[in-house]
C-alpha positions as CSV (number, residue, x, y, z in Angstrom):
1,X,-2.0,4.6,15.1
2,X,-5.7,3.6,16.7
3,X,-8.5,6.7,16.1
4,X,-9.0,7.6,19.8
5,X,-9.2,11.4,19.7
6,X,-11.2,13.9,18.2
7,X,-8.9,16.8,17.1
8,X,-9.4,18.9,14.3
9,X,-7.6,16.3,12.1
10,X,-10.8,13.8,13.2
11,X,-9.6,10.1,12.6
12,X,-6.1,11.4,12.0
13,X,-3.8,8.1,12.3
14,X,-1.5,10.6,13.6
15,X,-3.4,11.4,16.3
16,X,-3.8,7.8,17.3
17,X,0.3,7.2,17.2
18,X,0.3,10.5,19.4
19,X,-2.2,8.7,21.8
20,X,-1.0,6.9,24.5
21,X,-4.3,5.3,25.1
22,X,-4.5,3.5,21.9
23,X,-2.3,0.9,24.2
24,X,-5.4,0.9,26.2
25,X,-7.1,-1.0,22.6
26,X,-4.5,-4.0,22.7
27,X,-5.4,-7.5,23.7
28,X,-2.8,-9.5,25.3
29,X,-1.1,-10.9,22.2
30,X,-1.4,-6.9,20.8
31,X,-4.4,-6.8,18.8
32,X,-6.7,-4.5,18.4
33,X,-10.4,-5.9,18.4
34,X,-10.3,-8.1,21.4
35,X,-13.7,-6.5,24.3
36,X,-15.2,-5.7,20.9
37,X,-13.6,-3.3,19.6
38,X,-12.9,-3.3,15.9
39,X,-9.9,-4.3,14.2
40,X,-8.1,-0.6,12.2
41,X,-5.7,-0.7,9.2
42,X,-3.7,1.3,7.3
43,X,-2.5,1.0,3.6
44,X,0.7,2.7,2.8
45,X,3.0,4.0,0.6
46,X,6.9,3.3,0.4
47,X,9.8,4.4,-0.4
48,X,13.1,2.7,-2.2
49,X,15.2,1.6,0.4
50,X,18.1,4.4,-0.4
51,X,14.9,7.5,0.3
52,X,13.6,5.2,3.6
53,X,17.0,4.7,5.2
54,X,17.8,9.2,4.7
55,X,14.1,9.2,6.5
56,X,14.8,7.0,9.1
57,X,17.7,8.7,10.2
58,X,16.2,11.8,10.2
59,X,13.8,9.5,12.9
60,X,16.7,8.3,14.6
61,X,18.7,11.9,15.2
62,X,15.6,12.8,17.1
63,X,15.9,9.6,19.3
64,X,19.6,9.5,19.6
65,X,19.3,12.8,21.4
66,X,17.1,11.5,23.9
67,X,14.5,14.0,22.6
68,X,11.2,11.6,21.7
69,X,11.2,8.3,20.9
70,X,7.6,7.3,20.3
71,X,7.6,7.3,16.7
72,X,10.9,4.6,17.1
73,X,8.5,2.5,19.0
74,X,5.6,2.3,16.9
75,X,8.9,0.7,15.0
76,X,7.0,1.8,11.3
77,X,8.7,2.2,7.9
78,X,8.4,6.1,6.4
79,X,5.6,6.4,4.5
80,X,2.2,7.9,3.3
81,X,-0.4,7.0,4.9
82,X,-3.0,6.7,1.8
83,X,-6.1,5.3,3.4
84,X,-7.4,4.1,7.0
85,X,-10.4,1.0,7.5
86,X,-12.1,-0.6,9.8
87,X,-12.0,-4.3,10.0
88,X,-11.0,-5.4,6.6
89,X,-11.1,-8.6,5.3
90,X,-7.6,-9.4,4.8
91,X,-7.3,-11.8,2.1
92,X,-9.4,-10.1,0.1
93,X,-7.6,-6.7,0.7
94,X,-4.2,-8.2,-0.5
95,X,-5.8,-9.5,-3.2
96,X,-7.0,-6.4,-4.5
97,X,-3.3,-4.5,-3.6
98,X,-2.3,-6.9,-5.7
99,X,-4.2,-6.0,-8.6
100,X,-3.8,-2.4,-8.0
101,X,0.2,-2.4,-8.0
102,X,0.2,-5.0,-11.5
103,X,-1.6,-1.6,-12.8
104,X,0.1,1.2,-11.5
105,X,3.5,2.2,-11.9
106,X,6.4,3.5,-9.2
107,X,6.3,7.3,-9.1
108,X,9.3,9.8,-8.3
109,X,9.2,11.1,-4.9
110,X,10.8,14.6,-4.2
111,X,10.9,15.8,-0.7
112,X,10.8,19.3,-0.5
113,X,9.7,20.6,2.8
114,X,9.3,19.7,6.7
115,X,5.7,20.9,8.4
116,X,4.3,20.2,11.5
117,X,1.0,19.4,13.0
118,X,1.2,21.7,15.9
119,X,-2.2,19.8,17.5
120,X,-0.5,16.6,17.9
121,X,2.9,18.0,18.3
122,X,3.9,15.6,15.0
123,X,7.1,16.8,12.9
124,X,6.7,15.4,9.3
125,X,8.2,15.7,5.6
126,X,6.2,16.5,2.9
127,X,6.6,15.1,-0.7
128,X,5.6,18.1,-3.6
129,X,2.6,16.7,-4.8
130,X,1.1,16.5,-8.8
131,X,-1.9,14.8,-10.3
132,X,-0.5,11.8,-11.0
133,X,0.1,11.4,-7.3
134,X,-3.3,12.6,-6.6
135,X,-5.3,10.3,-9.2
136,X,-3.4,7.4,-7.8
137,X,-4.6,8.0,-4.8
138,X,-8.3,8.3,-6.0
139,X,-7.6,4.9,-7.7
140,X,-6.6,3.1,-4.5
141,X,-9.3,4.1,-2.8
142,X,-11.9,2.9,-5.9
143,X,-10.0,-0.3,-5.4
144,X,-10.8,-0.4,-1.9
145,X,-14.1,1.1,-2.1
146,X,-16.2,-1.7,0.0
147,X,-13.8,-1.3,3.0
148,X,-15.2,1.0,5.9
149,X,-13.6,4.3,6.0
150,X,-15.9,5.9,8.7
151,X,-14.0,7.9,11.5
152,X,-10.9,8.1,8.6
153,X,-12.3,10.9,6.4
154,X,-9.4,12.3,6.3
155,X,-7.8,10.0,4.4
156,X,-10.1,9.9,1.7
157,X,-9.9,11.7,-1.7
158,X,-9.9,15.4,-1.7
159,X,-9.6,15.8,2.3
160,X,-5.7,13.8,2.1
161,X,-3.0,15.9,3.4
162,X,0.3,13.6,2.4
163,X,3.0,13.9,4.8
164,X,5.8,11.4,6.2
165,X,5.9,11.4,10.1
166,X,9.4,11.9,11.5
167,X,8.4,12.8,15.1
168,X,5.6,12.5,17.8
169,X,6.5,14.3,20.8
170,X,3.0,14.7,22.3
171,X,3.5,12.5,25.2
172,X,7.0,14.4,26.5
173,X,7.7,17.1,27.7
174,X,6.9,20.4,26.1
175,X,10.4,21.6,24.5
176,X,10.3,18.0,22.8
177,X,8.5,19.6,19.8
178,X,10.9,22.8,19.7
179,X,14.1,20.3,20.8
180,X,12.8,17.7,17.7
181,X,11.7,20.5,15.2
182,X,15.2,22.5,15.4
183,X,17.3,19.0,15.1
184,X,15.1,17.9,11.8
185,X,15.0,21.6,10.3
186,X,19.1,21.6,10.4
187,X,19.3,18.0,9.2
188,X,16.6,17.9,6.7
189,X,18.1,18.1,2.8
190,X,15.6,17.9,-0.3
191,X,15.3,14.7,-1.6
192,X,14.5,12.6,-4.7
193,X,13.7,9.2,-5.0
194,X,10.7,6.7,-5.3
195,X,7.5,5.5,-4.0
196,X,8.0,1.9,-5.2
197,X,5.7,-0.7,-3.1
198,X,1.9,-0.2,-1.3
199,X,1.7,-2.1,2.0
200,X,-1.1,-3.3,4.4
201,X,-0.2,-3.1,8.0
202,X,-2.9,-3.6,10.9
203,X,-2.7,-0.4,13.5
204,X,-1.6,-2.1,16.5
205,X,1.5,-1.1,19.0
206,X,3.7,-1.9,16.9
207,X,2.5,-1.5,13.7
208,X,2.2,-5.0,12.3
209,X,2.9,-5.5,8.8
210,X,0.4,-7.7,6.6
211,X,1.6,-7.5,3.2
212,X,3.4,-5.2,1.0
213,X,3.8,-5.5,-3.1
214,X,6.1,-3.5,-5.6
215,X,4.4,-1.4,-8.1
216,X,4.9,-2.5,-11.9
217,X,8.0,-0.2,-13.2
């Protein structure tokens, strides 16, 4: 997760989870931050628990065939990424995903197409988007306004391309992405469910989760 590259998706958290050198950021106890370098986050979106375990074993096929398992090792729930910081305060950010979920209700999720970055070599689902989804989105990030966002454009409002990461397969070898694509293409079914919960988790290796709260229903 890290921003260590400078692709055309600049500040892309999926070009950080593609990155082997965002290892090269951890401390000894796995922390980004530590030789002065700042601390990243993410805030996310979940699923119910029926959507995230179809997702995940979309995830797992990919590993089970010995294909790529990086994304299994950043060991991260499916989700949407909705916005990347620098060096949050914490409390203060709960807080205020606190107040956000008591106001915003869960959404239906339909997943109706897989997509790639072709860049990274990252395979991904893609929920059909609306304006609800979109305006929620704007919201969060009013919420979450004073937080730094610089090197994470493309997270922000009107630059956000949604997707659900089911593979990385930068780091092996080339047919990964072909081997990983055709496996998730045959498996992949449309799907309906929920984004019920928002969730803080700081980017390190693994993904360390802060805090996560259930939107109102």
């Amino acid at each position: 997760m890290p921003h260590h590259t400078k692709e055309v998706f600049r500040g892309s958290l999926t070009n950080v989870m593609c990155s082997s050198s965002s290892k090269n950021l951890r401390g000894k106890d796995g922390d980004v931050g530590k030789g002065g370098v700042k601390m990243q986050y993410a805030v996310e979106l979940y699923y119910d628990k029926e959507t995230e375990s179809r997702l995940f074993e979309l995830a797992k096929m990919v590993a089970d065939r010995k294909i790529s398992t990086k994304f299994m090792e950043w060991k991260t729930r499916p989700h949407l990424t909705l916005a990347c910081f620098n060096d949050v305060d914490e409390t203060l950010c709960v807080k205020r995903l606190e107040s956000f979920a008591q106001n915003h209700k869960i959404m239906p999720a339909y997943i109706g197409s897989v997509g790639m970055f072709n860049d990274t070599k990252t395979i991904f689902v893609s929920p059909v988007m609306n304006s609800r989804m979109y305006q929620f989105h704007k919201d969060l990030h009013e919420h979450l306004k004073d937080f730094d966002t610089n090197g994470w454009e493309w997270y922000c409002p009107d630059r956000w391309v949604p997707h659900c990461t089911i593979a990385l397969t930068r780091e092996d070898e080339k047919e990964a992405f072909f081997q990983a694509s055709d496996v998730i293409l045959r498996a992949f079914g449309k799907m309906r469910g929920q984004f019920t919960s928002v969730g803080l988790v700081k980017i390190v290796f693994p993904v360390k989760e802060i805090y996560s709260v259930e939107l109102c229903n």
